[in-house]
C-alpha positions, -999 to +999 in steps of 0.1 A: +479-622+158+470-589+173+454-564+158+446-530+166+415-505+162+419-474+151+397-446+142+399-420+115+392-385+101+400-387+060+396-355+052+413-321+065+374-303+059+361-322+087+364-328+124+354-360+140+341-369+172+348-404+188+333-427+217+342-460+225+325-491+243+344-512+265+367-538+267+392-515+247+378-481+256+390-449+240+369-421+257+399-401+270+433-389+249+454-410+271+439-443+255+446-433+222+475-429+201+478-405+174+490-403+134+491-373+119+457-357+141+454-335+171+437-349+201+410-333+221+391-346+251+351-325+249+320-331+261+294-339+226+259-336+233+262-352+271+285-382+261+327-378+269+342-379+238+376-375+219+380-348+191+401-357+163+416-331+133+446-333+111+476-321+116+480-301+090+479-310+052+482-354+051+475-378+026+445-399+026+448-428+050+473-411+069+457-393+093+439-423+123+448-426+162+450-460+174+431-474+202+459-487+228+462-521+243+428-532+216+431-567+199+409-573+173+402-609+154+368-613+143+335-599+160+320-567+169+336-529+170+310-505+190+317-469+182+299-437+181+311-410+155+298-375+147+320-350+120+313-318+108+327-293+084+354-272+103+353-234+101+360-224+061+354-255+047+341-254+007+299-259+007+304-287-012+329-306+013+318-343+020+345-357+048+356-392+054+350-402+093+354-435+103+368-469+117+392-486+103+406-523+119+434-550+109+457-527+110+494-542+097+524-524+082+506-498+068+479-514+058+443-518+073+406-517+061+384-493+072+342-485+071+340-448+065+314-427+065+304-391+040+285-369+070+267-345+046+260-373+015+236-386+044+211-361+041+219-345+007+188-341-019+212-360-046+203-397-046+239-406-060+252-391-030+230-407-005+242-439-022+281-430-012+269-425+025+289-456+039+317-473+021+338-501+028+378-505+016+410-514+020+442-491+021+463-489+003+453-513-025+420-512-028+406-471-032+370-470-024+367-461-066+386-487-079+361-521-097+377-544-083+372-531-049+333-520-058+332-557-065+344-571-034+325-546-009+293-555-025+304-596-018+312-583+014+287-560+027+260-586+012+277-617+035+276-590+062+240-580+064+228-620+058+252-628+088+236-598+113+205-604+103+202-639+112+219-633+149+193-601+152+164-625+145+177-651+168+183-620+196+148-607+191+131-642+196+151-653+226+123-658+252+097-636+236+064-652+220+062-630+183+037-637+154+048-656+126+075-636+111+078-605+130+109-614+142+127-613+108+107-582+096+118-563+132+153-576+125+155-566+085+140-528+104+173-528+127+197-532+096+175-504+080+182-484+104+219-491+107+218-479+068+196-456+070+211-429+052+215-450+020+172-450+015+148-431+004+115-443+023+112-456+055+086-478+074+073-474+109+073-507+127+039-507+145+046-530+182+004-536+193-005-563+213-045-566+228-040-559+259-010-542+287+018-563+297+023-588+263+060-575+260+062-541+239+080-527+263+102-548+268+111-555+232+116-516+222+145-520+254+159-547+229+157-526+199+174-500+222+201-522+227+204-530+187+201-493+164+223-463+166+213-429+180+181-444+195+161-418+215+136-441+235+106-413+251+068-429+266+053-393+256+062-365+232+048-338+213+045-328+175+068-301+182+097-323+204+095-346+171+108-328+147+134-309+166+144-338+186+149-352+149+165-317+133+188-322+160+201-358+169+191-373+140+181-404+162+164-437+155+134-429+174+114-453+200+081-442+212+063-462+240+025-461+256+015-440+221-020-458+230-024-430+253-017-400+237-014-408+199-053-418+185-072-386+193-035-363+185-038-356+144-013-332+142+014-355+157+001-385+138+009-364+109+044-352+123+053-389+123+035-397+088+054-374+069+089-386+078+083-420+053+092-401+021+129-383+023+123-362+002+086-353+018+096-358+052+099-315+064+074-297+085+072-259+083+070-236+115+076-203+124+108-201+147+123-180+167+112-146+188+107-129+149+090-160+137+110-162+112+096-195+089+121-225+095+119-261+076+126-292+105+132-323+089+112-356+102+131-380+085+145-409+106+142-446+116+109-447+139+091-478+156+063-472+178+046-494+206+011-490+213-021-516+226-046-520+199 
């Protein structure tokens, strides 16, 4: 049975951004086809990527542009998304972005994501960040569909946990359970915006050349937005953070992090959403400016 991919953008206040991973790549207009959106090849933050808006006033579940030639069964669907209110959109607008797959006469289910629930101070809406359902029988409020995307979503995270542990130990020598506790931190991260604290995940070994490294290349591999750096300052932190909202990787921090307190408190007071902000002046009037330092963070260091 083929299936196609598609992508969509659920709510006429906001504009999505899409990039594909090969075999069925969508990075270009010509590879995708639409329903009820505009198409735009742009450039997003360095990447080639595909704009996608509504054409107009549509229905929910109406508006999606299908990847061409892409079969789906079961297995694994790498995208990258970014949305943002468009221009004279209400300042409580939330927007549905997302993917949606098993697509069949009109009927398909779909992961969809809220862009500003992520980072809003209301814990309720944090909790609505990313949703699973089915259209057009199962609306993301009705119980009977809260009830099966719990089942689901519960199978789901057991399922990529176990293959993440069993990625993270192939051919690397790790203490008794740090395999499992670096996996459950790769699933944290891929729900990040559902939480409310966060922990750093501390790779030490003795001595150089045990493998840190080359397991924060692996976690590379494994978490969205990850921003991998072997140096940084207080100051790249946070606006590295107030800008990508990355899941951040920090290497060698043996060498510049013990005797650095102010960056060793940059990094400290991102474990607490609701504490994680730094305060600086900004700006050539200095004017004072709030940087968030709230994201995923793992840090390899020896000692």
């Amino acid at each position: 049975m083929n299936t196609p991919s598609m992508m969509s953008a659920c709510n006429r206040a906001f504009w999505v951004l899409v990039a594909f991973a090969s075999p069925a790549s969508a990075r270009t207009v010509s590879q995708l086809i639409p329903h009820q959106v505009k198409l735009e090849s742009v450039d997003y933050l360095g990447k080639r990527a595909v704009k996608i808006t509504e054409a107009g006033q549509v229905a929910n579940g109406e508006a999606y542009a299908i990847v061409r030639d892409a079969v789906f069964h079961n297995g694994a669907i790498d995208v990258e998304l970014a949305g943002r209110p468009v221009a004279g959109a209400a300042g409580d607008a939330r927007g549905f972005i997302g993917v949606a797959f098993r697509l069949q006469n009109g009927q398909f289910e779909y992961v969809y994501l809220r862009p500003t629930n992520g980072r809003a101070d209301d814990q309720v809406r944090r909790n609505h960040s990313t949703l699973y359902s089915a259209h057009p029988n199962f609306s993301f409020a009705s119980p009977a569909n809260r009830h099966r995307k719990s089942m689901r979503v519960t199978w789901t995270l057991s399922r990529a946990s176990g293959r993440a542990t069993a990625s993270l130990s192939r051919g690397r020598r790790l203490p008794a359970h740090a395999a499992t506790a670096v996996a459950l931190w790769v699933l944290h991260a891929h729900v990040f915006a559902a939480w409310f604290v966060t922990p750093i995940v501390a790779i030490t070994s003795p001595v150089k050349r045990c493998g840190k490294s080359n397991l924060l290349i692996v976690l590379d591999a494994l978490i969205p937005r990850s921003l991998m750096a072997s140096n940084v300052t207080p100051a790249v932190i946070y606006r590295a953070i107030e800008a990508f909202g990355p899941s951040l990787l920090i290497d060698e921090a043996d060498t510049f992090l013990p005797d650095n307190r102010e960056l060793r408190g940059v990094l400290n007071s991102g474990h607490t959403r609701r504490t994680a902000y730094v305060l600086r002046c900004d700006g050539d009037s200095h004017d004072p400016r709030r940087f968030s330092t709230w994201c995923p963070k793992a840090i390899a260091l020896i000692g």
